[in-house]
FIDREN-315578 format. One line per field, with one value per residue (C-alpha): residue in one letter; chain; x, y, z. Coordinates in pm, 1 decimal. Example, Ala and Ser with C-alpha at 12.3 -4.5 7.8 and 13.67 -1.06 7.14 Angstrom:
<rs>
rest = c(A S)
kette = c(A A)
x = c(1230.0 1367.0)
y = c(-450.0 -106.0)
z = c(780.0 714.0)
</rs>
This chain:
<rs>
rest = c(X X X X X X X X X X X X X X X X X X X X X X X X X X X X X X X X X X X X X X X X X X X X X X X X X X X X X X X X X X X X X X X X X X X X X X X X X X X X X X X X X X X X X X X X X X X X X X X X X X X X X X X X X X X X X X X X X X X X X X X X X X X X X X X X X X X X X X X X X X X X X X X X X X X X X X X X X X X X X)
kette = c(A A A A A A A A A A A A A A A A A A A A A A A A A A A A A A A A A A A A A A A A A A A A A A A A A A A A A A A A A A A A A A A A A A A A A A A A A A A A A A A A A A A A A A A A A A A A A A A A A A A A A A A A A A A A A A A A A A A A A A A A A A A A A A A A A A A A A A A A A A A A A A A A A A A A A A A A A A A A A)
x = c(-1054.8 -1089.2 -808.7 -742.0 -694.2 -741.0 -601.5 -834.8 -790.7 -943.7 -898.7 -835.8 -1085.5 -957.8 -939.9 -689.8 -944.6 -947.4 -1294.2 -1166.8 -1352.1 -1654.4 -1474.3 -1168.5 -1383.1 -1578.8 -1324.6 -1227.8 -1224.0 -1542.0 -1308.8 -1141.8 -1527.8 -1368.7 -1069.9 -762.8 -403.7 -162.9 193.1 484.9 542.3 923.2 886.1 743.5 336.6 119.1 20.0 -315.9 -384.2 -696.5 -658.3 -633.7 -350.3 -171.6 -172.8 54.4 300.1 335.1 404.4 661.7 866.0 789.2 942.6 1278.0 1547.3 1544.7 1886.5 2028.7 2063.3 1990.0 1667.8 1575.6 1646.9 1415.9 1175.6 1188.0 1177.8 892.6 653.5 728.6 393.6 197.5 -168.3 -490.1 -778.3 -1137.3 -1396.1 -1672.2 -2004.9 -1907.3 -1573.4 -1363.2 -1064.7 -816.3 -480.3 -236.0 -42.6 266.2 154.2 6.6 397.1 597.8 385.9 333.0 -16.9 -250.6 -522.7 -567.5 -389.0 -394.5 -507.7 -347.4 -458.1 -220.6 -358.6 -370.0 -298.3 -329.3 -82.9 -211.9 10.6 95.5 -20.4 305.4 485.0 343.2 376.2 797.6 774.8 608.9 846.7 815.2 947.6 700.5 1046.9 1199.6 823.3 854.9 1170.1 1047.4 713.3 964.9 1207.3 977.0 675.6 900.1 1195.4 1123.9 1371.9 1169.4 970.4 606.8 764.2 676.8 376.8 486.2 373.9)
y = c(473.0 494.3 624.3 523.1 830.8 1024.4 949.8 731.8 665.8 340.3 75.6 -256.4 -542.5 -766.6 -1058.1 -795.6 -753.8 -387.1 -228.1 -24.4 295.6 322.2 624.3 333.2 39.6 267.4 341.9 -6.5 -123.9 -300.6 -639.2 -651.4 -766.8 -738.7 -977.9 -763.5 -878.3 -765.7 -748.7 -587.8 -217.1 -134.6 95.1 -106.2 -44.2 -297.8 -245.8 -302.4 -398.2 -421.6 -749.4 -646.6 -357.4 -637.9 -849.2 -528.5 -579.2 -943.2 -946.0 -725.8 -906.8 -1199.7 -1103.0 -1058.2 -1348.2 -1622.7 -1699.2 -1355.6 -1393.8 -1027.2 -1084.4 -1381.7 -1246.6 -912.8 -1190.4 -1395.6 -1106.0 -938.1 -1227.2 -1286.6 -1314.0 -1183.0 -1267.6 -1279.5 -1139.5 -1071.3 -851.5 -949.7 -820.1 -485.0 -442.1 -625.9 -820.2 -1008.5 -875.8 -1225.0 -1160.4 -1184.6 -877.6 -655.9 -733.3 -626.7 -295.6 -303.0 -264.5 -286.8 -59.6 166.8 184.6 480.4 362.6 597.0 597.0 626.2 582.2 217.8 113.4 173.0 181.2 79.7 212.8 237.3 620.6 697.7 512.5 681.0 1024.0 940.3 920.6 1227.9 1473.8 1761.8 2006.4 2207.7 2309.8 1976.2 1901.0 2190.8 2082.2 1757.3 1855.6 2077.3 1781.9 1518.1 1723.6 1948.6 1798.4 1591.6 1328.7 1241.7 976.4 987.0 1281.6 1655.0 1800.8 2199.8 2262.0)
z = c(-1319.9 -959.8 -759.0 -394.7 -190.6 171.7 527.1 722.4 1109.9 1181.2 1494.9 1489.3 1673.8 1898.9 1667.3 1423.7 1181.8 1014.4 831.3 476.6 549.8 323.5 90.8 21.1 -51.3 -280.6 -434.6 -542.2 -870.0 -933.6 -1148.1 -756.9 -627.4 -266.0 -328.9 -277.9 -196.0 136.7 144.8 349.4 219.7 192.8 502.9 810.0 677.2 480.5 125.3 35.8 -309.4 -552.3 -762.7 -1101.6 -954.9 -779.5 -1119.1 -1273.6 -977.0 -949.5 -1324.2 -1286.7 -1084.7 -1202.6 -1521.9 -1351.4 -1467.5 -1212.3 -1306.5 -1123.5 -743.8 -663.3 -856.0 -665.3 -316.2 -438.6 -541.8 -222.5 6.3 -192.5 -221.8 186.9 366.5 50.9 142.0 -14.1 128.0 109.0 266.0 434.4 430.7 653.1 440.9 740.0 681.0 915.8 945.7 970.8 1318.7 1171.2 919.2 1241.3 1392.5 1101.8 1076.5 1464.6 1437.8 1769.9 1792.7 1560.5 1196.2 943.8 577.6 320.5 -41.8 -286.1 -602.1 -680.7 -349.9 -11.7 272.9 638.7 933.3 1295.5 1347.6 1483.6 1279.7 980.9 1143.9 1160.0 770.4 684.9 580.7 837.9 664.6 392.2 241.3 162.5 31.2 -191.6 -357.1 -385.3 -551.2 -779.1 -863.7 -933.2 -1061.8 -1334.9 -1425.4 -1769.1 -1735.3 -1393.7 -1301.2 -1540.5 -1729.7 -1692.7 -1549.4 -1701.6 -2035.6)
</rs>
Protein backbone atom coordinates (compact mmCIF):
# COMPACT_ATOMS: atom_id res chain seq x y z
CA UNK A 1 0.00 0.00 0.00
CA UNK A 2 1.17 3.32 -0.86
CA UNK A 3 1.08 5.98 1.68
CA UNK A 4 0.71 9.72 0.85
CA UNK A 5 3.35 11.62 2.66
CA UNK A 6 5.97 14.82 2.73
CA UNK A 7 5.39 18.66 2.64
CA UNK A 8 5.40 19.97 -0.86
CA UNK A 9 5.49 23.83 -1.70
CA UNK A 10 3.92 24.26 -4.99
CA UNK A 11 2.26 27.54 -6.86
CA UNK A 12 -0.75 27.87 -8.37
CA UNK A 13 -1.21 29.06 -12.39
CA UNK A 14 -3.21 31.72 -13.20
CA UNK A 15 -6.15 29.74 -14.35
CA UNK A 16 -6.01 28.00 -10.35
CA UNK A 17 -4.79 24.91 -11.58
CA UNK A 18 -2.23 23.09 -9.06
CA UNK A 19 0.58 20.22 -10.41
CA UNK A 20 0.69 17.10 -7.48
CA UNK A 21 4.44 17.05 -7.14
CA UNK A 22 5.85 13.99 -8.86
CA UNK A 23 6.72 12.12 -5.18
CA UNK A 24 2.53 12.53 -4.43
CA UNK A 25 1.23 11.38 -7.70
CA UNK A 26 3.63 8.48 -7.38
CA UNK A 27 2.45 7.72 -4.66
CA UNK A 28 -1.11 7.19 -5.79
CA UNK A 29 -2.80 4.15 -5.81
CA UNK A 30 -2.56 2.71 -9.20
CA UNK A 31 -7.05 1.55 -9.00
CA UNK A 32 -7.21 5.78 -8.57
CA UNK A 33 -5.67 5.95 -12.51
CA UNK A 34 -5.53 9.85 -11.84
CA UNK A 35 -9.25 10.27 -10.85
CA UNK A 36 -9.16 11.54 -7.29
CA UNK A 37 -11.90 13.45 -5.37
CA UNK A 38 -11.61 17.26 -3.50
CA UNK A 39 -13.46 18.38 -0.66
CA UNK A 40 -13.36 21.10 2.15
CA UNK A 41 -11.02 19.81 5.08
CA UNK A 42 -12.56 20.63 8.58
CA UNK A 43 -9.83 23.34 9.05
CA UNK A 44 -9.94 25.97 6.11
CA UNK A 45 -7.46 23.46 3.61
CA UNK A 46 -8.70 21.10 0.80
CA UNK A 47 -8.53 17.38 1.06
CA UNK A 48 -7.29 15.57 -1.69
CA UNK A 49 -8.44 12.14 -2.10
CA UNK A 50 -7.42 8.91 -4.16
CA UNK A 51 -10.72 7.21 -5.41
CA UNK A 52 -10.79 3.99 -3.92
CA UNK A 53 -9.75 6.06 -0.29
CA UNK A 54 -12.60 8.43 -0.95
CA UNK A 55 -15.04 5.31 -1.54
CA UNK A 56 -14.10 4.32 2.45
CA UNK A 57 -15.22 7.90 3.45
CA UNK A 58 -18.26 8.49 1.47
CA UNK A 59 -19.51 5.12 2.75
CA UNK A 60 -19.11 6.11 5.99
CA UNK A 61 -21.25 8.74 6.07
CA UNK A 62 -23.42 7.57 3.95
CA UNK A 63 -24.22 4.92 6.36
CA UNK A 64 -25.37 7.51 8.88
CA UNK A 65 -29.45 7.37 9.45
CA UNK A 66 -31.05 9.96 7.26
CA UNK A 67 -33.79 10.12 9.63
CA UNK A 68 -31.44 12.08 12.43
CA UNK A 69 -31.09 15.82 11.70
CA UNK A 70 -27.58 16.15 13.18
CA UNK A 71 -26.66 13.40 10.73
CA UNK A 72 -28.08 15.12 7.85
CA UNK A 73 -26.62 18.58 8.51
CA UNK A 74 -22.94 16.53 8.98
CA UNK A 75 -24.03 15.00 5.66
CA UNK A 76 -25.02 18.21 3.88
CA UNK A 77 -22.15 20.19 5.08
CA UNK A 78 -19.65 17.35 4.28
CA UNK A 79 -20.68 16.53 0.76
CA UNK A 80 -20.66 20.69 0.15
CA UNK A 81 -18.59 21.43 -2.96
CA UNK A 82 -17.15 17.76 -3.05
CA UNK A 83 -15.57 17.60 -6.57
CA UNK A 84 -14.21 15.17 -8.82
CA UNK A 85 -11.15 15.59 -10.49
CA UNK A 86 -8.64 14.30 -12.81
CA UNK A 87 -5.08 14.90 -13.81
CA UNK A 88 -3.94 15.75 -16.87
CA UNK A 89 -1.04 14.66 -18.66
CA UNK A 90 1.58 16.87 -16.33
CA UNK A 91 -0.43 15.80 -13.07
CA UNK A 92 -2.41 19.39 -13.15
CA UNK A 93 -5.76 19.82 -11.90
CA UNK A 94 -8.13 22.91 -11.58
CA UNK A 95 -8.90 24.11 -8.25
CA UNK A 96 -12.99 25.28 -8.51
CA UNK A 97 -12.79 29.13 -7.33
CA UNK A 98 -15.04 28.65 -4.79
CA UNK A 99 -12.53 25.73 -3.30
CA UNK A 100 -9.22 28.23 -3.76
CA UNK A 101 -11.69 30.87 -1.51
CA UNK A 102 -12.62 28.63 1.27
CA UNK A 103 -8.85 27.57 1.67
CA UNK A 104 -7.74 31.11 0.44
CA UNK A 105 -5.53 29.80 -1.98
CA UNK A 106 -3.65 32.29 -4.59
CA UNK A 107 -0.26 31.57 -5.37
CA UNK A 108 1.28 29.09 -3.89
CA UNK A 109 -0.40 26.13 -1.67
CA UNK A 110 1.42 23.53 0.58
CA UNK A 111 0.30 19.78 -0.27
CA UNK A 112 0.69 17.66 2.90
CA UNK A 113 0.50 13.88 2.78
CA UNK A 114 -1.15 12.23 5.28
CA UNK A 115 -1.43 8.84 4.59
CA UNK A 116 -4.45 8.27 2.47
CA UNK A 117 -4.94 11.70 1.73
CA UNK A 118 -3.53 14.80 1.16
CA UNK A 119 -4.22 18.23 2.54
CA UNK A 120 -3.48 21.40 0.20
CA UNK A 121 -3.01 24.79 2.12
CA UNK A 122 -2.48 28.48 2.19
CA UNK A 123 1.34 28.40 3.50
CA UNK A 124 0.43 30.62 6.21
CA UNK A 125 -2.51 29.31 6.89
CA UNK A 126 -1.04 25.94 7.41
CA UNK A 127 1.87 27.39 9.40
CA UNK A 128 -1.13 28.84 12.12
CA UNK A 129 -2.03 25.07 12.61
CA UNK A 130 1.16 23.58 13.35
CA UNK A 131 1.55 23.14 16.88
CA UNK A 132 4.60 25.33 17.85
CA UNK A 133 5.41 23.92 20.70
CA UNK A 134 7.79 20.48 20.55
CA UNK A 135 6.32 20.00 24.14
CA UNK A 136 2.63 19.90 23.48
CA UNK A 137 3.85 17.58 20.38
CA UNK A 138 5.48 15.38 22.82
CA UNK A 139 2.48 14.79 24.93
CA UNK A 140 0.52 14.36 22.09
CA UNK A 141 2.80 11.73 20.43
CA UNK A 142 2.65 10.17 24.17
CA UNK A 143 -1.26 10.25 24.44
CA UNK A 144 -2.22 9.07 21.21
CA UNK A 145 0.82 6.83 20.38
CA UNK A 146 0.74 4.75 24.02
CA UNK A 147 -2.32 4.85 25.58
CA UNK A 148 -4.33 1.49 24.47
CA UNK A 149 -7.74 2.70 24.74
CA UNK A 150 -6.53 5.41 21.96
CA UNK A 151 -7.32 5.86 18.64
CA UNK A 152 -5.73 2.50 16.38
CA UNK A 153 -4.69 0.98 19.75
CA UNK A 154 -1.15 0.86 21.25
CA UNK A 155 2.02 1.25 19.52
CA UNK A 156 4.24 -0.12 23.07
CA UNK A 157 4.62 -3.67 23.25
Amino acid sequence: MNLLSGEYECKLDPKGRLVLPAKVKGSLPQASAGQLVLVRGFEPCLVLYPLEAWRVIHDKVMALDEFNEEYRQFQRNFFRGMTEVELDSIGRFMLPGSMRRYAGLEKEAIIVGLGNRCEIWDTARYDEYLIKDQQSFSKLAQKFLTNETGPGGSLAA
